[in-house]
MARKOL-986331 format. One record per residue (C-alpha): x, y, z; residue in three letters. Coordinates in steps of 0.1 Angstrom, whole numbers, plus 5000, padded with zeros to 4 digits. Each point is the difference from the previous one (the first is absolute). Example, Ala and Ser with C-alpha at 12.3 -4.5 7.8 and 13.67 -1.06 7.14 Angstrom:
<recs>
512349555078ALA 501450344993SER 
</recs>
This chain:
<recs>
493552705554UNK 496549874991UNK 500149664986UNK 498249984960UNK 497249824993UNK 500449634994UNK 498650064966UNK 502650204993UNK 502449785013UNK 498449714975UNK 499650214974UNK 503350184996UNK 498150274981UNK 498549834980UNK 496250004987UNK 497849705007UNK 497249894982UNK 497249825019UNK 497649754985UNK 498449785026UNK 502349745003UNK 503350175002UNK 502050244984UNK 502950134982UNK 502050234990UNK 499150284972UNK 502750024974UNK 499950254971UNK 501949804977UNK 497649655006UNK 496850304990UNK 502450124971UNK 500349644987UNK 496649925006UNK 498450304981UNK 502549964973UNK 499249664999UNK 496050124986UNK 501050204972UNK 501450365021UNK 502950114984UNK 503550045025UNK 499650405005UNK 496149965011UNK 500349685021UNK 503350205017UNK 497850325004UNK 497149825017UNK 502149825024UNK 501350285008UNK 497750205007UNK 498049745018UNK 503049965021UNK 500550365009UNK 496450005011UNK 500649725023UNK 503250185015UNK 500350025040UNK 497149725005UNK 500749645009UNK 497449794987UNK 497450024974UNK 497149764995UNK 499849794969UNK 496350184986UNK 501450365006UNK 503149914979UNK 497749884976UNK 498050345000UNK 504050184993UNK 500849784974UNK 496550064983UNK 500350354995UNK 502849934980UNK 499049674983UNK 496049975003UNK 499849614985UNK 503449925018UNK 497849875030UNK 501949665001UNK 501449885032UNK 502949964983UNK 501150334995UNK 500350045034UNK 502349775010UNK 502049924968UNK 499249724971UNK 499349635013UNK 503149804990UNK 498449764967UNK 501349645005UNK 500849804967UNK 498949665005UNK 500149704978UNK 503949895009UNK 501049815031UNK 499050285022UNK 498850384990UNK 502650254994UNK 499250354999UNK 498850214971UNK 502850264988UNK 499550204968UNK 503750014998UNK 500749644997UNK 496549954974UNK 501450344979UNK 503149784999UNK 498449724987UNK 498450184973UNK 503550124984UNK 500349644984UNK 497450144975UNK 502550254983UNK 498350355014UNK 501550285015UNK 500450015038UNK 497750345003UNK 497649784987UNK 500249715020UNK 499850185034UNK 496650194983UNK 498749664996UNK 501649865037UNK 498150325012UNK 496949974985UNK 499749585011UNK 501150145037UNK 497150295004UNK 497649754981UNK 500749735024UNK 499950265034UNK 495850124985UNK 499549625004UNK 500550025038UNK 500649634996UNK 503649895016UNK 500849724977UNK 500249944968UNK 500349714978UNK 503749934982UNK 498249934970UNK 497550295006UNK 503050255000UNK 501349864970UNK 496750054981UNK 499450315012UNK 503550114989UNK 499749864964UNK 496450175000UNK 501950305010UNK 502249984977UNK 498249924969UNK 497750295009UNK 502950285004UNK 502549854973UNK 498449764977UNK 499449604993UNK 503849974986UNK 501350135037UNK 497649745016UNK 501449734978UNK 503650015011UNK 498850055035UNK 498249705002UNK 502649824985UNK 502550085022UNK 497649955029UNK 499449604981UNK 503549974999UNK 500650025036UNK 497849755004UNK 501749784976UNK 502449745007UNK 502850114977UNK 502350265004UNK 501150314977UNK 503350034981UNK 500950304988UNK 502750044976UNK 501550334987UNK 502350004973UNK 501850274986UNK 503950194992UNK 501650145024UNK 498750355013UNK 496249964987UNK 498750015034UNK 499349665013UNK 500849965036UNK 498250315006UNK 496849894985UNK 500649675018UNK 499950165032UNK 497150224991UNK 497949754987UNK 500549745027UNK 499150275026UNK 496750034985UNK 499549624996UNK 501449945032UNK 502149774988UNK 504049975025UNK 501449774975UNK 502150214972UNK 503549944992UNK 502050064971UNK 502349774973UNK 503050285015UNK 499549845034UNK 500649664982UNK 502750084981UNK 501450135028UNK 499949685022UNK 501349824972UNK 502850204993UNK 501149865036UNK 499649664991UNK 501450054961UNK 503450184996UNK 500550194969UNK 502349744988UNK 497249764999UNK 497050244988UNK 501650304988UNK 496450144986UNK 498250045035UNK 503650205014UNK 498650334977UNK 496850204996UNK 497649914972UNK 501550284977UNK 503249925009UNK 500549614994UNK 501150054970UNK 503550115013UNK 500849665021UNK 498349734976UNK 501849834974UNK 498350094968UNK 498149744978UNK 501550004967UNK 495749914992UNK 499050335020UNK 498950314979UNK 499950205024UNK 502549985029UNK 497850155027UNK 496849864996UNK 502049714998UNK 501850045035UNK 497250105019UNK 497849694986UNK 502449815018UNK 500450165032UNK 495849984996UNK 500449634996UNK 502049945029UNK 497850235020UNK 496749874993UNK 500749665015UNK 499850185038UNK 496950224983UNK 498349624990UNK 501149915035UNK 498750315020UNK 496449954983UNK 500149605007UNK 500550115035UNK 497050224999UNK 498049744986UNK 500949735024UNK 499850255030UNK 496450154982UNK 501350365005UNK 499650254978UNK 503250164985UNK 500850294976UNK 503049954981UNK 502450254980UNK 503150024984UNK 501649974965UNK 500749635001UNK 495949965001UNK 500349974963UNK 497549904978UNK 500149654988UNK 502249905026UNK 497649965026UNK 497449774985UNK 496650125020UNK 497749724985UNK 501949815022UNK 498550175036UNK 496550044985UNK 498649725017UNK 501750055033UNK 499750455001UNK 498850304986UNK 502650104980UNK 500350394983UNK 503250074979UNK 500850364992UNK 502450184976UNK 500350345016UNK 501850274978UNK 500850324993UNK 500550074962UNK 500750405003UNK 504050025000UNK 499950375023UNK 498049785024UNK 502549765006UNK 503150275006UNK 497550205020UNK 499249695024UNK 503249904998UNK 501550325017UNK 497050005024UNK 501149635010UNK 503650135003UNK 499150285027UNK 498349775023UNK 502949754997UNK 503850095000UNK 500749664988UNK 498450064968UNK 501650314985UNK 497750084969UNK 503450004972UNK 499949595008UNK 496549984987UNK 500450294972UNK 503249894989UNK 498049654991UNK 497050124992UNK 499849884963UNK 500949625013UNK 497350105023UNK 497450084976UNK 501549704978UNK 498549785024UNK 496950145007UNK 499449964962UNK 500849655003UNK 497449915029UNK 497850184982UNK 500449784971UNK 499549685025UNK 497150215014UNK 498450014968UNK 500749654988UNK 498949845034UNK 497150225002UNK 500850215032UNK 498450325005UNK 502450325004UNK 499250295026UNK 501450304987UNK 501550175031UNK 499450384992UNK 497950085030UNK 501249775034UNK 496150055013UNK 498749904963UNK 502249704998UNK 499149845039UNK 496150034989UNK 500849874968UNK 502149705016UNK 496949975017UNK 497549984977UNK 502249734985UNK 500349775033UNK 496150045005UNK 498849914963UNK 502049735003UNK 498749855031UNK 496550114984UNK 500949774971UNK 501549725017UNK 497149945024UNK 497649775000UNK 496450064980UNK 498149995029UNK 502350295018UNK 500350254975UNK 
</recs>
């Protein structure tokens, strides 16, 4: 049996591309990248490589300036070295130590300004094959964040920019973001928690159920009978004023009384720890959590977030129900006018403490507009030298 070449042993069929000072292997989808990478659209980048790499088939090694001759006939200005062996990796310097560049993570970064993802990864694109022309391996922090806002500003406008760069101020800032979502039950809040602190990046959310939970454990209902029933609910355990007008509202602004001492205690936590926290829930009532109190010490943004169609409400509520067996929809329908009752009453406190309502018709419409809110804040409550 005749023994094979030692390049074929080293190369295990592979191609290898000389260049003077080594070599390496040819991979189709490190040409792919790279020709997409200047502008070639999938399907042409694909094509090329592969027909490059069928014309290569059966031989072992190629030198680097006849590669460049195949790739030429294909892409005439895509002489660069670098579509031969794959885009340099860009370092980000300006921290501790340089981390690489991803378009992923900076597209990320950019959904704090309320746009759509599509057009975040455009704009994480377009940085990316900008900063690959450069040839240069590093770039500056504070480069990449100019060139983004510049990108930005170009593509979407000065208003996009604006809430960019505050955000981008902010996390530079010493103070940390509270977040706080009122709202009735069933309007939507813990989901647009969640969505909006995965754009922010933000781990801290919680909700005043969580805390009413905990203190259910510590408070039997003999004690606090009001925090033993949902907010629609109360009604039906609490001993009624002979004062109240109404016995609901009444019922549920105590169970939101009792609650909102963990919700004061959650965001003094926050501000001690200088985390950032987004907070939902009934009991984050209006007037019972006194924000001038945190402005000094956080960045605080209080929400009302609503939904004044009634079919809204028993479509969500059946939705809710199908995902959770726990929750069958007649419990929310059946109470669906104390429901609404109390949505009318934050409202009221909304409108009297001066807290802006999102209207949750459309879930994408109401994360951007959550986020326009957090950002024109942080814009406003900046200093005049950073906005």
């Amino acid at each position: 049996m005749t023994e094979p070449k030692r390049a074929d042993r080293d190369s295990g069929g592979r191609i290898w591309v000389e260049d003077g000072h080594g070599r390496r292997p040819f991979m189709r989808g490190i040409m792919i990248h790279s020709l997409m990478s200047r502008g070639a659209s999938f399907e042409t980048a694909f094509k090329a490589a592969s027909e490059i790499r069928a014309t290569l088939r059966g031989r072992e090694q190629i030198g680097k300036d006849e590669l460049a001759a195949l790739v030429a006939e294909h892409f005439p200005d895509a002489l660069e070295e670098r579509l031969l062996s794959g885009p340099p990796e860009i370092q980000v310097t300006g921290g501790r130590e340089p981390q690489p560049f991803s378009k992923g993570v900076l597209s990320a970064s950019l959904l704090a300004s309320a746009i759509e993802p599509e057009q975040a990864h455009e704009v994480g694109r377009e940085i990316e094959a900008e900063l690959l022309a450069r040839g240069d391996p590093f770039v500056e922090r504070a480069e990449l964040r100019s060139l983004a806002a510049e990108t930005l500003e170009r593509r979407l406008g000065a208003r996009v920019t604006g809430r960019y760069r505050a955000w981008r101020e902010f996390l530079d800032s010493e103070r940390p973001l509270i977040l706080l979502l009122a709202g009735a039950a069933g309007v939507g809040k813990s989901s647009l928690a969640q969505a909006v602190a995965h754009r922010l990046g933000i781990a801290g959310v919680t909700s005043t159920d969580a805390i009413r939970q905990v203190m259910r454990i510590m408070l039997g209902p003999e004690l606090v009978p009001a925090i033993h029933a949902s907010s629609y609910d109360a009604h039906e355990v609490v001993v009624r004023s002979e004062q109240a007008e109404d016995p609901v509202i009444d019922a549920f602004r105590a169970q939101a009384a009792t609650v909102s001492v963990g919700a004061r205690a959650m965001i003094e936590r926050a501000i001690e720890e200088n985390t950032n926290l987004i907070l939902d829930g009934v009991a984050v009532l209006p007037g019972l959590i006194d924000v001038a109190q945190y402005t000094d010490r956080a960045h605080v943004v209080f929400l009302v977030v609503a939904t004044l169609e009634e079919k809204a409400f028993s479509k969500r509520f059946e939705k809710r129900a199908r995902g959770a067996s726990a929750r069958p929809p007649h419990r929310y329908l059946g109470n669906l006018s104390a429901i609404l009752r109390i949505q009318d009453y934050i409202l009221e406190l909304a409108e009297q403490h001066d807290v802006p309502i999102v209207d949750n018709v459309d879930f994408d419409d109401s994360v951007r507009s959550i986020l326009r809110h957090v950002t024109e804040t942080l814009r406003k409550q900046a200093p005049a030298e950073g906005t």
